[in-house]
LUMDO-183869 format. One line per field, with one value per residue (C-alpha): residue number from 1; x negated, y, z. Coordinates in Angstrom, 1 decimal. Layout:
// LUMDO-183869
resi <- (NUM  ...)
xx <- (X  ...)
yy <- (Y  ...)
zz <- (Z  ...)
// end
This chain:
// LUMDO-183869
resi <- (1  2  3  4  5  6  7  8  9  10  11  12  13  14  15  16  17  18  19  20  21  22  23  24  25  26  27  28  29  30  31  32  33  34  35  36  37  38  39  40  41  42  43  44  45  46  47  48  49  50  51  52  53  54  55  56  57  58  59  60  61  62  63  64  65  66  67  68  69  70  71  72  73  74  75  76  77  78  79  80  81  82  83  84  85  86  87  88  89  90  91  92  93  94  95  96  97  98  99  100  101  102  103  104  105  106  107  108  109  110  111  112  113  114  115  116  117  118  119  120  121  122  123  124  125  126  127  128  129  130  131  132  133  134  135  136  137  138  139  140  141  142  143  144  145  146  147  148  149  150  151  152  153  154  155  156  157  158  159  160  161  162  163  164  165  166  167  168  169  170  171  172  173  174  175  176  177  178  179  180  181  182  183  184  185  186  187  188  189  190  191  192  193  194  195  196  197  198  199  200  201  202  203  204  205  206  207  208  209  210  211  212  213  214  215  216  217  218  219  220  221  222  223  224  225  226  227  228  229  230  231  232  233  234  235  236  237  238  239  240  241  242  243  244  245  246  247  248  249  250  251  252  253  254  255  256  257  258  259  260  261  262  263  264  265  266  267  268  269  270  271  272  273  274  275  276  277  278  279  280  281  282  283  284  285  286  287  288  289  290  291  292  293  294  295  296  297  298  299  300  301  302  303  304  305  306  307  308  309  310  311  312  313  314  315  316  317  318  319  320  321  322  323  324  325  326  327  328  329  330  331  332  333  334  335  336  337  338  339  340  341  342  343  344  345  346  347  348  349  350  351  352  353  354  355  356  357  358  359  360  361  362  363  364  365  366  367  368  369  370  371  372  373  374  375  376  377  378  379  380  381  382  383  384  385  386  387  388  389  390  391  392  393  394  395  396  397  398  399  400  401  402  403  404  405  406  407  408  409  410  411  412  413  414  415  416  417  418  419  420  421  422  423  424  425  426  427  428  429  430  431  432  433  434  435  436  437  438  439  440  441  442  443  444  445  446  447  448  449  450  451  452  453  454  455  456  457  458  459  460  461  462  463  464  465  466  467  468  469  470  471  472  473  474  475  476  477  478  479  480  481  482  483  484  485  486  487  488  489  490  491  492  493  494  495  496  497  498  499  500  501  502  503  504  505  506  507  508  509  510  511  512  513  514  515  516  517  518  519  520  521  522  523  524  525  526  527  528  529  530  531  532  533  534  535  536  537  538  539  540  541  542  543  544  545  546  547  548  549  550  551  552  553  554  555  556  557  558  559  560  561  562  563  564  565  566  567  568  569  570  571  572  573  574  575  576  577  578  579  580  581  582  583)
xx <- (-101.9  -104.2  -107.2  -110.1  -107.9  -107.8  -111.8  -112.7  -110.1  -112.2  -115.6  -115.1  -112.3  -113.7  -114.5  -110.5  -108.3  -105.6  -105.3  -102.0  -100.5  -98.6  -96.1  -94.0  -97.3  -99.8  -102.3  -104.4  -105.6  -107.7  -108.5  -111.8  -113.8  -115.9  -119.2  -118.1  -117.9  -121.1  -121.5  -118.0  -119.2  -122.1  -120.5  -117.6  -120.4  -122.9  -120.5  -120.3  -116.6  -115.8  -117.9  -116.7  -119.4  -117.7  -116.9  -113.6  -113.4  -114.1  -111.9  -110.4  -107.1  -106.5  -104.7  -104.8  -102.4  -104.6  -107.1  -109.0  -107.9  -109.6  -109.5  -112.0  -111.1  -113.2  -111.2  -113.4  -112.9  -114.6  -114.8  -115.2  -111.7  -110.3  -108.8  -109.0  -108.7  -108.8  -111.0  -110.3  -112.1  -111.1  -113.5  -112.7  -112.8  -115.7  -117.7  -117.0  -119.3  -119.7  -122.5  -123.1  -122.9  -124.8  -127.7  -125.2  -123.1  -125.5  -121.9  -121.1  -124.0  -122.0  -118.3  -119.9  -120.7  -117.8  -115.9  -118.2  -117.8  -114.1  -113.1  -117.2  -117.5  -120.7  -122.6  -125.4  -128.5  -127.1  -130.1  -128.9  -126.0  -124.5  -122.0  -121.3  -118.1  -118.6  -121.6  -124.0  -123.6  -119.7  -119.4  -115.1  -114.9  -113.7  -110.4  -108.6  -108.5  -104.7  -105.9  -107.3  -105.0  -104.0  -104.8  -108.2  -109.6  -111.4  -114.5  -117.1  -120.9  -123.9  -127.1  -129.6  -132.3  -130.7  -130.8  -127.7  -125.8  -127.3  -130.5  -132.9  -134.7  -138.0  -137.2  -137.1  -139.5  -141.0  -141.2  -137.8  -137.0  -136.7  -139.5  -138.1  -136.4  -139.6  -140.2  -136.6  -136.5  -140.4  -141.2  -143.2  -142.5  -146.3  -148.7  -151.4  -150.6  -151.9  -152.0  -150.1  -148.4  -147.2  -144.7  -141.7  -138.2  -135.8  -131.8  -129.9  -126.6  -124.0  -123.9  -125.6  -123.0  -123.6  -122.5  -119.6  -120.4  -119.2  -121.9  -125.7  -128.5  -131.6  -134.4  -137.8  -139.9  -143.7  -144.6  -141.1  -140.1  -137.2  -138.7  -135.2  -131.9  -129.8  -126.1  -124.8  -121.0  -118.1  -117.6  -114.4  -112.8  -109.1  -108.1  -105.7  -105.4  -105.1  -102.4  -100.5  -99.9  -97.9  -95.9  -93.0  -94.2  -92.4  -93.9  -97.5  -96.4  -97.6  -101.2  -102.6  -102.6  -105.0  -107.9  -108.6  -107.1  -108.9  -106.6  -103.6  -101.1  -103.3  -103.2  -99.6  -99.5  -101.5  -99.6  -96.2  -97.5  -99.2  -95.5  -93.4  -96.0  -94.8  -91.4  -91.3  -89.6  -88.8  -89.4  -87.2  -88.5  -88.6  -90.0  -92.7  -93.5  -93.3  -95.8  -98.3  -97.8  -98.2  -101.1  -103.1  -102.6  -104.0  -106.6  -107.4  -107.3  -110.1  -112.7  -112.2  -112.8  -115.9  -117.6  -117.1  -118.8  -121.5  -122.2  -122.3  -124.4  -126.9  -127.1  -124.5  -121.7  -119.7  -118.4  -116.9  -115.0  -113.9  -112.6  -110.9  -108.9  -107.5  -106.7  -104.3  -102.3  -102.0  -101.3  -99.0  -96.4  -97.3  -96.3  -92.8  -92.5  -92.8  -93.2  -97.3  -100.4  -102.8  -101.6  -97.9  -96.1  -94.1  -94.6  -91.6  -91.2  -89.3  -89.9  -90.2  -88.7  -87.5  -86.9  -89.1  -87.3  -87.4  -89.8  -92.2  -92.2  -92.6  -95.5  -97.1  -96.5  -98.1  -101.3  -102.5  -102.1  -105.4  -106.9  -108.6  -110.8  -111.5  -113.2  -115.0  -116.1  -117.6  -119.4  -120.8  -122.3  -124.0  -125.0  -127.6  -128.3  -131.9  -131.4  -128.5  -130.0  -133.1  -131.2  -129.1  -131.1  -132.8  -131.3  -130.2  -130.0  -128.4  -127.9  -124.7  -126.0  -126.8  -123.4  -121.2  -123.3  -122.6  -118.8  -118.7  -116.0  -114.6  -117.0  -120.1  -119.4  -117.9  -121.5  -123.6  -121.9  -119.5  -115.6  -113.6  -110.3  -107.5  -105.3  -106.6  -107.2  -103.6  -101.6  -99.1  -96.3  -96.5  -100.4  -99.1  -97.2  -99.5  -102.6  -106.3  -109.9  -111.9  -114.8  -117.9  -122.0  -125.2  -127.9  -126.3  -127.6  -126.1  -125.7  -123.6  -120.9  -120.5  -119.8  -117.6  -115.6  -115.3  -114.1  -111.8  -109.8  -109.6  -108.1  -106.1  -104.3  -103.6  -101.8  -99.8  -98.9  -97.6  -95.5  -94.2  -93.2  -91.7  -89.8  -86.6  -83.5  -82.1  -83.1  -86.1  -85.8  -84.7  -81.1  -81.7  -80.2  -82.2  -85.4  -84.7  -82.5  -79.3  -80.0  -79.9  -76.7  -74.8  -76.7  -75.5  -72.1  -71.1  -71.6  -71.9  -74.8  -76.0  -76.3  -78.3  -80.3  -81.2  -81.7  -84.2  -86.6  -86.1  -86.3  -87.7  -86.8  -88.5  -90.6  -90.6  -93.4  -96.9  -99.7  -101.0  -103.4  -102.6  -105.5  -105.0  -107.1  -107.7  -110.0  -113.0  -112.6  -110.7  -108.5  -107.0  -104.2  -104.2  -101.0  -100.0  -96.8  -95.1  -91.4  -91.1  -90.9  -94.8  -97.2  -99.0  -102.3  -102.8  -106.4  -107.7  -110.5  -112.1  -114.5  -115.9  -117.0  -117.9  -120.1  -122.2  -123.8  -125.2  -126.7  -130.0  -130.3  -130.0  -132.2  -134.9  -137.9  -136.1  -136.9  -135.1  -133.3  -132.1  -130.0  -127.1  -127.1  -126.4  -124.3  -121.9  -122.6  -120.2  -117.4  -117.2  -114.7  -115.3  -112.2  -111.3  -114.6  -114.5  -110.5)
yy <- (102.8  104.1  105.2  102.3  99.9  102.0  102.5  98.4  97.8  100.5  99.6  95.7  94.9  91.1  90.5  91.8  88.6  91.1  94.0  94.7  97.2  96.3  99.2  97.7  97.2  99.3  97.0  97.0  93.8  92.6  89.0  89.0  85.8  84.1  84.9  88.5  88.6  89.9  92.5  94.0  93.9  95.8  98.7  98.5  99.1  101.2  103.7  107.3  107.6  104.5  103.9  100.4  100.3  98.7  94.7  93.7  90.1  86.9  84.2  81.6  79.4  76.4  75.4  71.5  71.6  74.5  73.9  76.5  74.9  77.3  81.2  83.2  86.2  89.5  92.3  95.7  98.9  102.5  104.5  107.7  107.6  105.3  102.7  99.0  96.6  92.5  91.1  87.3  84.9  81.3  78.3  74.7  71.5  70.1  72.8  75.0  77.6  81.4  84.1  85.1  88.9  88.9  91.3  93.8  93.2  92.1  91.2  88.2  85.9  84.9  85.0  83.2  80.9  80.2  80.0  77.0  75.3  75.3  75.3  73.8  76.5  77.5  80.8  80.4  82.6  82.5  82.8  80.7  78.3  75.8  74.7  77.4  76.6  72.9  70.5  70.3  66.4  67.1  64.7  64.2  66.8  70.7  71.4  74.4  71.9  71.0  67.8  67.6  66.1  68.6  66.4  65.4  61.9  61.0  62.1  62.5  63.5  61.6  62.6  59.9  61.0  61.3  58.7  56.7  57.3  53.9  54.8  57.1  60.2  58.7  56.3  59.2  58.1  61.3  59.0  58.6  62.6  64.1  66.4  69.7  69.3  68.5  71.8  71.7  68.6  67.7  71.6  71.1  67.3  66.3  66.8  66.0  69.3  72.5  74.6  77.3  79.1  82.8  81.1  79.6  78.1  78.5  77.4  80.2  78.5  77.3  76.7  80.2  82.3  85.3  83.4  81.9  78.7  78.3  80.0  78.9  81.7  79.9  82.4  82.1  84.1  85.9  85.6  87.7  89.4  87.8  87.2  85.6  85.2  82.3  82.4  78.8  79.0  77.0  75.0  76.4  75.8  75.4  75.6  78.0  79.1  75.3  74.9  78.2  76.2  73.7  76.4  78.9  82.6  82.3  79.8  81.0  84.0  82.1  80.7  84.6  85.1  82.4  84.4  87.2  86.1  88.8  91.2  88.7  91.7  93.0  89.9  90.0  93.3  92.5  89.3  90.9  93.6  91.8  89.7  92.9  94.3  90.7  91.0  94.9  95.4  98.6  98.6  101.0  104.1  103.4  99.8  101.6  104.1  101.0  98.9  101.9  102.4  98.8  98.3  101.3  99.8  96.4  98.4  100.4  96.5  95.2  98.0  97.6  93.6  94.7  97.6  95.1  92.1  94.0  95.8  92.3  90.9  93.9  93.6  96.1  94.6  97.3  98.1  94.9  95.3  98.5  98.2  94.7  96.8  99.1  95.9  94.6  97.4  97.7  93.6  94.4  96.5  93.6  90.9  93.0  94.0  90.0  87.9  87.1  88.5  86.6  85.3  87.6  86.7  89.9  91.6  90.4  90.3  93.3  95.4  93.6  91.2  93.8  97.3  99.5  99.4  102.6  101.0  100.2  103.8  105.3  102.4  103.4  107.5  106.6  105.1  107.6  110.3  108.5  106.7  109.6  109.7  106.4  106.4  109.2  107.4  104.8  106.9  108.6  105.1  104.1  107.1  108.0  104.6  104.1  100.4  100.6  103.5  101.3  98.0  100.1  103.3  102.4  98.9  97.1  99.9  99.8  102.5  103.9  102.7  99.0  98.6  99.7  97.5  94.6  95.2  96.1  97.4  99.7  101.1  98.8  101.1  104.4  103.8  104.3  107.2  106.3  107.7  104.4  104.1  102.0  103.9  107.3  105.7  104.2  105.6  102.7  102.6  106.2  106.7  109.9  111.6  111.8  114.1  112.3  112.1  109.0  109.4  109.1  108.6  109.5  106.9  103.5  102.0  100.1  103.1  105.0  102.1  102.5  105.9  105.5  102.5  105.3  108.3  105.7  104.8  108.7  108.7  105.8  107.5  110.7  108.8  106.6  109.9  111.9  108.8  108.3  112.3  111.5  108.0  107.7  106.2  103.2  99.4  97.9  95.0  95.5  94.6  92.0  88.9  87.4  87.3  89.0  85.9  87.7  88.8  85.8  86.9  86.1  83.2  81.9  83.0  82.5  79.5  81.2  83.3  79.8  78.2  81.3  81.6  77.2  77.6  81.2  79.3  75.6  76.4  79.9  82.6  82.7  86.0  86.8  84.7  87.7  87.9  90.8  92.0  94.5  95.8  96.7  98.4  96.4  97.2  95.0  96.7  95.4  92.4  91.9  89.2  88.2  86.4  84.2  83.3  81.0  82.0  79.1  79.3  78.7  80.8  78.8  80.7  82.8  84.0  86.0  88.5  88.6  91.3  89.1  86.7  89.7  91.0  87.9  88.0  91.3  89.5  88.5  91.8  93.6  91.4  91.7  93.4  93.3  90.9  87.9  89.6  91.9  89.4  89.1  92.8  92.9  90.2  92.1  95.3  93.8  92.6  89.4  86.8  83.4  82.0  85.3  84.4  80.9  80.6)
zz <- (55.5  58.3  57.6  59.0  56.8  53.7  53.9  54.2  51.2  49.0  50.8  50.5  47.3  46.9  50.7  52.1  52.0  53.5  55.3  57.8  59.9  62.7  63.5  65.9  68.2  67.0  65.6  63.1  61.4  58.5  57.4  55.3  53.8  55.9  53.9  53.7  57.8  58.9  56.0  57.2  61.1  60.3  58.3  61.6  63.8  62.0  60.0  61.9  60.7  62.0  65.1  66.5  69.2  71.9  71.4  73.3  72.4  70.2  70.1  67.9  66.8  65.6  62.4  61.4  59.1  57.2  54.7  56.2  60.0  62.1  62.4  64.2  65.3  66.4  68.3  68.1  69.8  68.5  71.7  70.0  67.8  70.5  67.4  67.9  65.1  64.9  62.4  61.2  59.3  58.2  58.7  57.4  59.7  57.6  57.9  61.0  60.6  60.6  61.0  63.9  65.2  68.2  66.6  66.0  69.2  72.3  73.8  71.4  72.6  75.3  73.6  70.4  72.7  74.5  70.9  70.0  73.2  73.2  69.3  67.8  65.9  65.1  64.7  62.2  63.3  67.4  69.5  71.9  70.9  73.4  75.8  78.1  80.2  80.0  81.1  78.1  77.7  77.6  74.5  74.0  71.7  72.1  74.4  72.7  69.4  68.9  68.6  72.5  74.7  77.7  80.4  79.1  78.1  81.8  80.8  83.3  84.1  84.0  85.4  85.3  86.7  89.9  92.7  93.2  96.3  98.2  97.0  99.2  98.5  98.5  95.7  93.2  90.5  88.7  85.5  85.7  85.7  82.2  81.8  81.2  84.8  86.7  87.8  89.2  91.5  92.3  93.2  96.1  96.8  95.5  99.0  96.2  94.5  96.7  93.7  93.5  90.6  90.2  87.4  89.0  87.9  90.4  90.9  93.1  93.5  93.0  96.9  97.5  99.6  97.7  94.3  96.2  95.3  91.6  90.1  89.0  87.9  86.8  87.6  85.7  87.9  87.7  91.7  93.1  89.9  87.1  84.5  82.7  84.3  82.7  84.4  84.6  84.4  84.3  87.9  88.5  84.9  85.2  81.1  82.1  78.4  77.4  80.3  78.2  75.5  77.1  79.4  78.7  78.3  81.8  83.1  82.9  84.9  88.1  86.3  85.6  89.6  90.3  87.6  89.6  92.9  95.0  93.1  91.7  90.9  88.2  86.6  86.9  85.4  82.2  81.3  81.1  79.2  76.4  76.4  76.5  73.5  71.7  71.7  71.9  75.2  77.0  80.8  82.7  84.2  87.8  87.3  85.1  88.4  90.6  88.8  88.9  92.6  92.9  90.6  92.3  95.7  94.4  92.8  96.3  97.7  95.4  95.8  99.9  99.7  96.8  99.3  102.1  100.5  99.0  101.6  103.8  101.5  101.3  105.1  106.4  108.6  110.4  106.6  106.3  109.0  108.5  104.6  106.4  108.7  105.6  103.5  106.4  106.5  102.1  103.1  105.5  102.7  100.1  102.8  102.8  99.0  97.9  100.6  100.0  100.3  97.9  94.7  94.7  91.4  91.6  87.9  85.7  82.2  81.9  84.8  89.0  90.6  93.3  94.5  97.3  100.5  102.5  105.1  102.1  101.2  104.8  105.2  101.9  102.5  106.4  104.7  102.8  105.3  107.0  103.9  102.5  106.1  106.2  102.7  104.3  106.6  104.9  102.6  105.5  106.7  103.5  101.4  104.0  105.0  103.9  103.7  101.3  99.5  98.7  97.6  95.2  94.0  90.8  90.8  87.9  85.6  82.4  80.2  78.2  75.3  76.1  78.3  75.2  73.0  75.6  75.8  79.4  80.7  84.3  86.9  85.3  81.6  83.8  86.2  82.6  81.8  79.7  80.2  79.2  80.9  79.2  81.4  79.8  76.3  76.2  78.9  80.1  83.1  84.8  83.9  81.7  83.8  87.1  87.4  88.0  86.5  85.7  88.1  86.2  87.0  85.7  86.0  85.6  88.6  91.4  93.7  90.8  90.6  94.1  94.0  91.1  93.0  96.2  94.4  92.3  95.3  96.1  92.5  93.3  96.7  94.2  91.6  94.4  95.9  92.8  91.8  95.2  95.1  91.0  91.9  89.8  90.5  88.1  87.8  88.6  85.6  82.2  80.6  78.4  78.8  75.4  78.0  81.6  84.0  85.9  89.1  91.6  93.6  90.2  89.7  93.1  92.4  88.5  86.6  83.4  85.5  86.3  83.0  81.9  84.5  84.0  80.0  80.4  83.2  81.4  77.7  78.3  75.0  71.6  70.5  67.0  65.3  65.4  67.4  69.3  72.0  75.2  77.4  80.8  83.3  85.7  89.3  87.3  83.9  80.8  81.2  78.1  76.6  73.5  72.4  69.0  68.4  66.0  67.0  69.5  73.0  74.3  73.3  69.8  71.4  74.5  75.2  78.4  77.9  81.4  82.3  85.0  81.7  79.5  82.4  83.3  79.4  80.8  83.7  82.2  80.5  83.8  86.2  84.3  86.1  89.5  92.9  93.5  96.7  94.1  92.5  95.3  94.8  91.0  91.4  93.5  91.8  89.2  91.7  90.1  90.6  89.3  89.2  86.4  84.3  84.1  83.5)
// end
């Protein structure tokens, strides 16, 4: 039995309902009584030997057939023994209810929350515990239930103190406006009121440019300064994990490119891991070398659209441009490797859906003779750039400390100081047998996460090299007809081919019943997949740990102190997409 498993059974003998190790996948698991939770969280986090500092993820499943119906379940990480292990509780229907462990973790306000608001469970002693996903007068009940029809029940928002749509501006009654939204809609409509007020509530968003339109910060501000940053997620809510459950493990192949759909292959990459972690699956070697290559070129593809936006939002245009004209050519090869150049849908369960073409290679091998320069050049335009300098020096600054406490995750943890790579941590695809650092900063500031995003794509044009030099021959998808469709020229040819091919993509194949969760290293930080399966063909649970999500419950933390211009910039500093944190 491994260690951390042997010292809870001896430390807690009444609390540990069971304790398992997962050989096959490498996980560690222990189920402990719902009163017994937070005692077991704190000795996690607090014991030296242990050290579970960093908090990946909180979700939950449903069980209505279960006395106890619904499970909670807490996945930790200890950075300095680099062990994870999944903590689960049971709650029953009548009374859903668990501590909370958001003073220990600052990180679970925000995932607590998101666990009530989908599943109602509640955190006793949450300091803040509501709807966080869904509108707060959301009232048909909570959509990852089993219970919750997947297409919804029609419900639909009501705001009555608004006017109606034939009634005009001027017939708004402040009466008739609830009284803790005042301040919101009558700011400055009274001429009778001259007086002014250094305390100010104030909506930035959703239709802000810099928060693309599906996000809403609520600033509380003393004259210019953030006093409290509330994020207001949730407008561009798919249910994509809802959608899962009603989908082959197949199927939802398509759904994880529309998360982070600035950098879809990533997505595509983390899926078919956690599913090949499932059912225990062994990608062939040159498919492994071709996801890195193609992974690292999506990741070189994010931080160029990241530098360009922020820097355009900071107030530096010529960059934009520039990082543009490098993502055309990396879009160029994509365009030729599958066909598309946003959402791709090329990872396969098993390895990719096709080969490198010479052309791709001389493409790929042609752009990273001039990459290197380029990034030169653009570090050249903004290190000494006073106006960048200013808006990023010194701003939003959060130290190594808080961001491990907070579960963050990629350059936001690496700007703090903090040396957590998944692809260091637990080497995947050809991540072992290239040569690179893991850039890391000093002062936790905006600047700092710019530098780490710049030397990462250096990084990133050293691993793609060294594969490109180490390439194998053999198959690019593995040999296994239980889960892996014959290649389509046999399909078009062979009716046996054909019947295969129609029962894999229509009934889809059937993992071992288990549950298990794969991180992957993706250009925004962690995105993990955690998967439950009851030996049928749909996942029973599938739930997306999004570093976008898990880095918006720092927002408040980090605003704090700073100007309201400052808030596009930490915004971007955490090159979020919405469509990855709201799911």
């Amino acid at each position: 039995m491994h260690r951390v498993l042997e010292t809870l059974q001896s430390k807690f003998p009444s609390t540990m309902v069971s304790v398992r190790e997962d050989q096959m996948r490498g996980d560690l698991s222990v189920q402990v009584s719902a009163e017994g939770l937070s005692e077991v969280a704190k000795f996690l986090h607090d014991d030296p030997a242990l050290a579970f500092d960093h908090i990946t993820d909180i979700c939950s499943a449903d069980y209505p057939d279960d006395l106890e119906r619904f499970e909670v379940i807490y996945h930790f990480l200890s950075l300095p023994t680099g062990t994870r292990i999944r903590v689960k509780a049971r709650v029953p229907e009548e009374n859903p209810s668990i501590a909370s462990v958001s003073h220990i973790w600052k990180g679970a306000n925000f995932l607590e929350r998101e666990v009530f608001d989908l599943m109602g469970i509640r955190f006793e002693g949450h300091p803040d515990l509501r709807r966080i996903l869904l509108p707060e007068d959301f009232d048909e009940g909570y959509p990852l239930r089993k219970d919750f029809p997947a297409e919804g029940k029609g419900w639909r928002s009501n705001f009555d103190f608004l006017p109606k749509l034939d009634e005009p501006v001027s017939a708004w009654n402040e009466a008739d406006i609830p009284e803790d939204q005042r301040h919101v809609f009558m700011a400055g409509d009274s001429p009778e009121s001259s007086k002014r007020t250094t305390e100010l509530l104030l909506n930035m968003g959703p239709q802000h440019p810099a928060t693309h339109g599906v996000l809403r910060v609520v600033l509380e501000l003393d004259g210019e300064r953030v006093v409290k940053a509330t994020p207001d997620l949730g407008y561009l809510h798919r249910g994509v994990e809802k959608l899962a459950e009603g989908l082959t493990y197949m199927q939802i192949l398509p759904h994880t490119d529309r998360l982070d759909y600035v950098c879809a292959m990533t997505n595509n990459y983390a899926y078919v891991r956690a599913v090949e972690k499932l059912i225990g699956m062994t990608v062939p070697e040159r498919a492994e070398y071709i996801r890195t290559i193609v992974a690292e070129m999506q990741r070189i593809l994010g931080h160029l659209f990241w530098l360009g936006t922020q820097a355009l939002d900071i107030g530096a245009m010529t960059v934009f441009f520039w990082t543009f004209r490098e993502r055309e050519v990396l879009l160029d090869l994509f365009e030729k490797l599958c066909g598309a150049r946003l959402t791709y849908n090329y990872y396969r369960i098993g390895g990719v859906d096709s080969d490198f073409t010479p052309e791709i290679i001389e493409g790929l091998k042609g752009f990273l003779k001039s990459f290197p320069q380029h990034i030169h050049e653009y570090d050249v335009l903004l290190q000494r750039n006073r106006i960048w300098v200013a808006r990023t020096k010194g701003v939003a600054v959060i130290s190594g400390e808080d961001a491990i406490n907070f579960g963050l995750t990629g350059p936001v943890l690496r700007g703090s100081g903090v040396a957590y790579d998944v692809r260091k941590l637990e080497p995947y695809g050809a991540y072992d047998k290239v040569d690179w650092e893991v850039p890391i900063g000093k002062d936790g500031d905006t600047y700092d996460r710019y530098w780490i995003r710049i030397e990462e794509m250096h990084q990133s044009a050293r691993i793609i090299q060294q594969c490109l030099d180490q390439l194998p021959d053999g198959p690019v998808i593995a040999d296994n007809p239980q889960v892996v469709p014959p290649p389509k020229p046999q399909v078009m040819r062979d009716m046996e081919s054909l019947i295969h091919h129609f029962i894999l993509f229509t009934h889809g194949f059937k993992p071992p019943k288990g549950e298990t969760y794969c991180a992957t290293e993706v250009p925004k930080g962690e995105l993990g997949f955690f998967l439950i399966s009851d030996g049928g063909p749909r996942p029973y649970r599938m739930k997306i740990r999004s570093p976008s999500f898990v880095h918006m419950g720092a927002f408040d933390h980090m605003a704090r102190g700073y100007l309201i211009a400052d808030i596009v910039t930490i915004f971007g500093s955490y090159d979020i997409v919405m469509g990855e944190c709201d799911r």
